[in-house]
C-alpha positions in Angstrom: 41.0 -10.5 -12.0 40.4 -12.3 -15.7 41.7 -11.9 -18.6 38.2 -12.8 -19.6 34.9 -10.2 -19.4 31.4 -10.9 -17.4 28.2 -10.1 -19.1 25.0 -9.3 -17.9 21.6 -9.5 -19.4 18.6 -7.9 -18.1 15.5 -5.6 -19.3 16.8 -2.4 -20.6 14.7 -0.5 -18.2 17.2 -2.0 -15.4 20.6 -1.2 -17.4 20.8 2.0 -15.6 20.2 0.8 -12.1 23.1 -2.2 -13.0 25.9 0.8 -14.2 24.9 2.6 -11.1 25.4 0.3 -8.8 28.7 -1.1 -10.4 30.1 2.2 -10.7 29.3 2.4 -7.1 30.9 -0.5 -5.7 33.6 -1.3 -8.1 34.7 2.5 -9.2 37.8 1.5 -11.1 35.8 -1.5 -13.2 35.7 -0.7 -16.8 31.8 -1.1 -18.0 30.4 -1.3 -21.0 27.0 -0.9 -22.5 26.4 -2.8 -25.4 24.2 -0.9 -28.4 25.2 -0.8 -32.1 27.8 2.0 -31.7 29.1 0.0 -28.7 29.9 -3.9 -30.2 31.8 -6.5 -28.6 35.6 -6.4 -30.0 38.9 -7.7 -28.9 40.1 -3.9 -27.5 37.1 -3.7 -25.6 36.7 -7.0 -24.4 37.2 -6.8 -21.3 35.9 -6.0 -17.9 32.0 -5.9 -17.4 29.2 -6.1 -20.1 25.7 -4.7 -19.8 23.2 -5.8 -22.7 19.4 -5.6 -22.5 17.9 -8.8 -23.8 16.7 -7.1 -27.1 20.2 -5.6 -28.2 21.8 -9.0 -27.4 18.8 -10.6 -29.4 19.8 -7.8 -32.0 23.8 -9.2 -31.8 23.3 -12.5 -31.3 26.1 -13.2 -34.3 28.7 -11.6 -32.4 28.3 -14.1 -29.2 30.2 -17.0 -31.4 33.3 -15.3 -31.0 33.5 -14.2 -28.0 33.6 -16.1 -24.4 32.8 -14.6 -20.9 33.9 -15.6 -17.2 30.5 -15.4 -15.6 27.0 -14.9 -18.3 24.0 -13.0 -15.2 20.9 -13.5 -16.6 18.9 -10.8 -14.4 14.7 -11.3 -14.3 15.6 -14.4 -15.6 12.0 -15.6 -15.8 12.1 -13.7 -19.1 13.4 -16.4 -21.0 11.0 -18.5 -20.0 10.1 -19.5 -23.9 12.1 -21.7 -24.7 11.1 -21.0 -28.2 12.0 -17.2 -28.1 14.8 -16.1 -30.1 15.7 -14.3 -27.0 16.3 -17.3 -25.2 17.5 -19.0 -27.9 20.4 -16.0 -28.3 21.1 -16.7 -24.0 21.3 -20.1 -24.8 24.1 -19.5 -27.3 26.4 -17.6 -24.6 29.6 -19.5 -24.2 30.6 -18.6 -20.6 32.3 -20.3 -17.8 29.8 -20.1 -14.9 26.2 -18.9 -15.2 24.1 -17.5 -12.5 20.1 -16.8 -13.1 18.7 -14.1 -11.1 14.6 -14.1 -10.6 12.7 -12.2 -7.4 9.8 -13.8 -9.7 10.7 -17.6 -10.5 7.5 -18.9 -11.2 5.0 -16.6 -13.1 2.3 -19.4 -14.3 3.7 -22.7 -13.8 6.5 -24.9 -12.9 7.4 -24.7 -16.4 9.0 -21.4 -16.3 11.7 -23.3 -14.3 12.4 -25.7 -17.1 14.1 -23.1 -19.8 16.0 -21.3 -16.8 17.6 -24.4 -16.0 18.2 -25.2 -19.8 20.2 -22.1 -19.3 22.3 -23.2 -16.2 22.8 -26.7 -16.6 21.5 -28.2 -20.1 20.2 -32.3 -19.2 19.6 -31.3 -15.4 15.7 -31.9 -15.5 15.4 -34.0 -18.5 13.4 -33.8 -22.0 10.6 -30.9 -22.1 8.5 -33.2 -23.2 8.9 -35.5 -19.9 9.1 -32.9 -17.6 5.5 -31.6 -18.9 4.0 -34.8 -18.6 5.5 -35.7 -15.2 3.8 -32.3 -13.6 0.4 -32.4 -15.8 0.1 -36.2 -14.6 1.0 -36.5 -11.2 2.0 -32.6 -10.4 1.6 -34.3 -6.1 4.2 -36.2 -6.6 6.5 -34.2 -9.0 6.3 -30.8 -7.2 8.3 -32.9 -4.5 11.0 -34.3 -6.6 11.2 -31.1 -8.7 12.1 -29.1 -5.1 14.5 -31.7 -4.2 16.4 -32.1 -7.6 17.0 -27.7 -7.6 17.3 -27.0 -4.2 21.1 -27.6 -4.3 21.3 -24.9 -7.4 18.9 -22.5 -5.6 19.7 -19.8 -3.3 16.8 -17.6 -1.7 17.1 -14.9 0.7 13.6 -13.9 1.7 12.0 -11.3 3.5 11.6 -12.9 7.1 15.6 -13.5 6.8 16.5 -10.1 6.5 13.5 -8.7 8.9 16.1 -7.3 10.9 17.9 -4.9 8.5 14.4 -4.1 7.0 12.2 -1.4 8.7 8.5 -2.3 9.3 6.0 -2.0 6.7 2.5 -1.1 8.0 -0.2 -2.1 5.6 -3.8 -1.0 5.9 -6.6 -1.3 3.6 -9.3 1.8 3.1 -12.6 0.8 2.2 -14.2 3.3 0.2 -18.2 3.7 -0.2 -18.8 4.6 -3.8 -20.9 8.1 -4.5 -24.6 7.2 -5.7 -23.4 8.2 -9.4 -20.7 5.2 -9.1 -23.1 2.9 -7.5 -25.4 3.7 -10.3 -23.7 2.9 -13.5 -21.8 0.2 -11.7 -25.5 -1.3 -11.0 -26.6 -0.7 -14.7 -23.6 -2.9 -16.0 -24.2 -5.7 -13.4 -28.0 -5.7 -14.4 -27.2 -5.9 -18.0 -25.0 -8.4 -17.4 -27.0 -10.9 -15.8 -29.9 -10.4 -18.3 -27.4 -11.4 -21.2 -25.2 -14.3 -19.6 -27.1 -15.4 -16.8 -26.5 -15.8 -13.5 -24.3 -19.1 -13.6 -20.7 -17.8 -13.9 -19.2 -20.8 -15.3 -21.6 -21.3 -17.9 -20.9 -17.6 -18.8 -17.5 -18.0 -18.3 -17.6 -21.0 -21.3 -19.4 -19.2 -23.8 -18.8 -15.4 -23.3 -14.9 -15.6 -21.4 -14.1 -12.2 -23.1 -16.5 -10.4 -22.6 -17.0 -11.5 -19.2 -13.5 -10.2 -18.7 -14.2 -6.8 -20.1 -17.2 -6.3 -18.0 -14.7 -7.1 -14.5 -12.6 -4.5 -16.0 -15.3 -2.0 -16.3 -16.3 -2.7 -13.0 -12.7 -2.1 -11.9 -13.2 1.2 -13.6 -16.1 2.4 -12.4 -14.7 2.0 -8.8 -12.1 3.9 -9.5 -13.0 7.2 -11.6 -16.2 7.7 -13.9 -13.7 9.3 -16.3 -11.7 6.0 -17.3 -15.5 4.6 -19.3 -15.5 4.8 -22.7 -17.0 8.4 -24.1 -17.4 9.3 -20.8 -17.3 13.4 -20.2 -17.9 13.0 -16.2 -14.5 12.8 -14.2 -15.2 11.6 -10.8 -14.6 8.7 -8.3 -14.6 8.7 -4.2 -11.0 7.2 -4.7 -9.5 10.2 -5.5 -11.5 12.3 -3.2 -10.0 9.6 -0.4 -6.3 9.9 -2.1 -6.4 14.0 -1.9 -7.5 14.4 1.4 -4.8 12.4 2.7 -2.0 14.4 0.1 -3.4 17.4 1.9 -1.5 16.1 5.3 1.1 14.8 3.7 2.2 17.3 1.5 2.3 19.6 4.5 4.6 17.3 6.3 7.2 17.0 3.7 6.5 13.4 2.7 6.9 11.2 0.1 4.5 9.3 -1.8 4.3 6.6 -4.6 0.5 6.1 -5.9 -0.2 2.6 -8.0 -2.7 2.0 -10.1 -2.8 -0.4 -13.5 -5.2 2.0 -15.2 -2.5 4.7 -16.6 -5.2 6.8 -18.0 -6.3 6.9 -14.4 -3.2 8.1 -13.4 -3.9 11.4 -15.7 -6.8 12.1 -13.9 -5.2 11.8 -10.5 -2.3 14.2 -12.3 -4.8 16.5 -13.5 -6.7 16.7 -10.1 -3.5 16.9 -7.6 -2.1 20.1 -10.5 -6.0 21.5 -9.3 -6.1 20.9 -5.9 -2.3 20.9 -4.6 0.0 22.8 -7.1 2.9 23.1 -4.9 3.2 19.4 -4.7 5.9 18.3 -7.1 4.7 15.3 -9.4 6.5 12.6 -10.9 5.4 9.8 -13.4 6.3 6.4 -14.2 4.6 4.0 -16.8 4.9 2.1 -20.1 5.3 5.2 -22.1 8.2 6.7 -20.1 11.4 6.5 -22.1 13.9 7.6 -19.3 12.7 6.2 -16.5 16.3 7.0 -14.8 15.3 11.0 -14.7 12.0 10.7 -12.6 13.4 7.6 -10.0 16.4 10.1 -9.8 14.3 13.8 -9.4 11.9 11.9 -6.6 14.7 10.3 -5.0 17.1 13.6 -4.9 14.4 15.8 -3.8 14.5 17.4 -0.2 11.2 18.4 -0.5 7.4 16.7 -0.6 6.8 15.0 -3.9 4.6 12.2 -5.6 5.1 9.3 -8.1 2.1 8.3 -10.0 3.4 4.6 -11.3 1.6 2.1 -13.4 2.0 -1.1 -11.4 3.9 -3.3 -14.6 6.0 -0.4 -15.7 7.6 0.0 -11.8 7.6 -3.9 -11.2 10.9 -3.9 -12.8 14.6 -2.2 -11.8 13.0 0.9 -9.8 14.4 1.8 -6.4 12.1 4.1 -4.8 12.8 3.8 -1.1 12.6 7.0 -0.3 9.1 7.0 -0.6 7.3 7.1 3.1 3.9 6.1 1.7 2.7 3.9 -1.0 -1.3 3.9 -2.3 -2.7 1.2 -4.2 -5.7 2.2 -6.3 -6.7 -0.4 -7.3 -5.9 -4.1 -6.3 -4.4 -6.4 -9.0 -5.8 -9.6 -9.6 -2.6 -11.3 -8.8 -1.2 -10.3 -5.2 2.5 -11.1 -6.1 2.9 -8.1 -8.6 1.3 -5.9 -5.8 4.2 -6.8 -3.5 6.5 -6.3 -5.9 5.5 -2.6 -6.2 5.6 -2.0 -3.1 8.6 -3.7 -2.6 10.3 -0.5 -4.9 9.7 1.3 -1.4 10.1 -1.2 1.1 13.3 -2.0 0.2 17.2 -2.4 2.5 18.6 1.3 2.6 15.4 2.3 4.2 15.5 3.7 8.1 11.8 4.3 8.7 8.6 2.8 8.3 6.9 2.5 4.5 3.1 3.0 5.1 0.9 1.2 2.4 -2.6 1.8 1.8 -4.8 -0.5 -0.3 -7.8 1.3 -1.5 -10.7 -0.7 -2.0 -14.8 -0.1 -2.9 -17.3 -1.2 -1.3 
C-alpha cells in the first residue's frame, strides 16, 4: 500500500500478457495502460502503470512530474543504447527502487550490461568510456571483476533450479535428405560460388561479406522449400513432406503443435499446404505482421481440440505463453542457439504437466 504508483515498461507486444497476469493475481489493483487517451494525471495516479517503451518514448515530457514507487524495466536489454531516446526517456524516470528484468542479458557483448546498470544504479561500473577499454584490453581479467562487482545486484533463477516443477523436454533432431531437385539447385549456387570468390572463406569473407551472407541464406532456403527463391514458381521441399506426415498422427490424436521457422514467407507455404492436405486441422499464425497477437496465443490456448501455430522465431521470442503446445518443430535452425531456446521456451514453460516434444529439422 503507497500513496505512490509502480510503472512498468516493456515491448507493447508483452502489455497484454502484464494486464493479464496482474488482473490475475492482484484482482482488486487498479491498472492502467498508458496511450494518448490514457495520460498520466493526478486522479489517475495511482496504482499500477503499463507503458510500452514507444508510448513512454512518445510521453517522455510527462515523466518530470510525476514519481513512482518501483520503475520494472521488462526485456530490459532493450535499452541497451545508451544513446536511444528510449533509454534516454527510462533514464529520466524518477522512482524509488528500480528492478531490470532480462531472460536475455547479454545479446552481443558485455556492453549491453553497462546502460542497464546506468539504469539501476548510475556510477556503479564507472565511465563508458573505461569500462570499454577495460573489456577490449584485457576482457580475461575484466570478465572476472565485472561478475564479481554485479553479482550482489543480480538474481538468476535458471532452468536446472526449477527442474523439479518443470516437466521434461525431449529434444530430437530429424535429418532430412533433400529431393534431387533441392540437391540440384543447392549444387548450382555452391558451384557458382566458388568459381566467383574462391575457395578461401576468409578471403571471401573480406572482400564479398554481403554477398557471402546472401548466398548462406539462399542455401538456408533451398533446404527448406524451392518456393522461398526469388521468381521461383516450383513449391517444394522434403521439410514439409517430413512436417505433414507427422501432423497426420498428431492431428488424429488431438495434439498441439507450434512450428518455427525465420523464413515467414515459408510459413505461407506450410499454411497453404496443411489447408491442402489436413483441413480439419485448425491453424493459427504468429509473426511480425500480426497486430493482435493476444487473439491467436488466446484461440490456440483455449482450444479443446487439435490445432497448429505457425510462428516466426523473432516475432514469438517475446511475451508469448504457449504451453499448451505438446510439440514444437523447428524448420530451420537459427544461427544463434539462444533465440532457439527461447522459442521453445514459449512451450516449455512452469504451468505445463506433460512432456514438450521438440523436433529440430535439419538437411543433409
Amino acid at each position: 500500500k503507497t500513496d505512490l504508483p509502480d510503472l512498468v515498461i516493456c515491448p507493447a507486444s508483452v502489455v497484454p500478457v502484464w494486464v493479464n497476469e496482474a488482473q490475475s493475481f492482484f484482482p482488486a489493483l487498479k491498472i492502467n495502460v498508458l496511450s494518448k487517451d490514457n495520460l498520466f494525471n493526478e486522479e489517475n495516479h495511482k496504482g499500477l502503470w503499463i507503458a510500452s517503451y514507444t508510448q513512454l518514448r512518445r510521453h517522455r515530457i510527462l515523466l518530470d512530474q510525476f514519481n513512482f514507487r518501483y520503475a520494472v524495466l521488462d526485456e530490459a536489454q532493450l535499452i541497451k543504447n545508451p544513446k536511444a531516446k528510449v533509454t534516454q526517456t527510462c533514464l529520466s524516470i524518477s522512482a524509488r527502487h528500480r528492478v531490470a528484468l532480462s531472460g536475455t542479458p547479454i545479446e552481443n557483448s558485455a556492453m549491453d550490461l553497462w546502460t542497464i546498470f546506468r539504469f539501476l544504479m548510475p556510477g556503479l561500473l564507472g565511465p563508458r568510456k573505461e569500462f570499454e577499454n577495460s573489456l577490449s584490453v584485457d576482457p580475461e581479467k575484466a570478465l572476472p571483476l565485472l561478475r564479481k562487482q554485479i553479482s550482489p545486484f543480480v538474481i538468476r533463477r535458471v532452468k536446472r533450479e526449477v527442474a523439479k516443477e518443470l516437466p521434461p523436454k525431449i529434444e530430437t533432431e530429424i535429418a532430412c535428405q533433400l529431393s534431387n531437385e533441392q540437391k540440384s539447385i543447392y549444387k548450382k549456387f555452391t558451384e557458382e560460388a566458388l568459381n566467383t570468390h574462391g575457395e578461401n572463406l576468409s578471403n571471401a569473407f573480406a572482400s564479398s561479406s554481403t554477398h557471402i551472407f546472401a548466398l548462406l541464406v539462399r542455401l538456408r532456403q533451398i533446404c527448406c522449400d524451392l518456393g522461398l527463391l526469388p521468381d521461383s514458381q516450383v513449391i517444394h521441399g522434403i521439410k514439409g513432406d517430413i512436417l505433414l506426415d507427422r501432423l497426420e498422427d498428431l492431428h488424429l490424436s488431438k495434439s498441439k503443435i507450434l512450428v518455427f521457422s525465420q523464413f515467414t514467407k515459408y510459413l505461407d507455404i506450410l499454411e497453404k499446404r496443411i489447408h491442402g492436405d489436413i483441413p480439419n486441422l485448425s491453424t493459427f499464425k504468429l509473426t511480425g505482421s500480426t497486430r493482435d497477437r493476444a487473439k491467436p496465443v488466446s484461440e490456440f490456448e483455449n482450444s479443446r481440440e487439435s490445432c497448429l501455430m505457425l510462428a516466426s522465431l523473432k516475432a514469438a521470442g517475446l511475451g508469448v505463453n504457449l504451453k499448451s503446445a505438446d510439440y514444437v518443430f523447428l524448420m530451420d535452425p537459427w544461427w544463434n542457439p539462444a533465440v532457439e531456446e527461447q522459442a521453445i521456451d514459449r512451450a516449455h514453460r512452469l504451468g505445463r504437466e506433460q512432456p514438450t516434444i521438440v523436433y529440430r529439422l535439419v538437411a543433409k
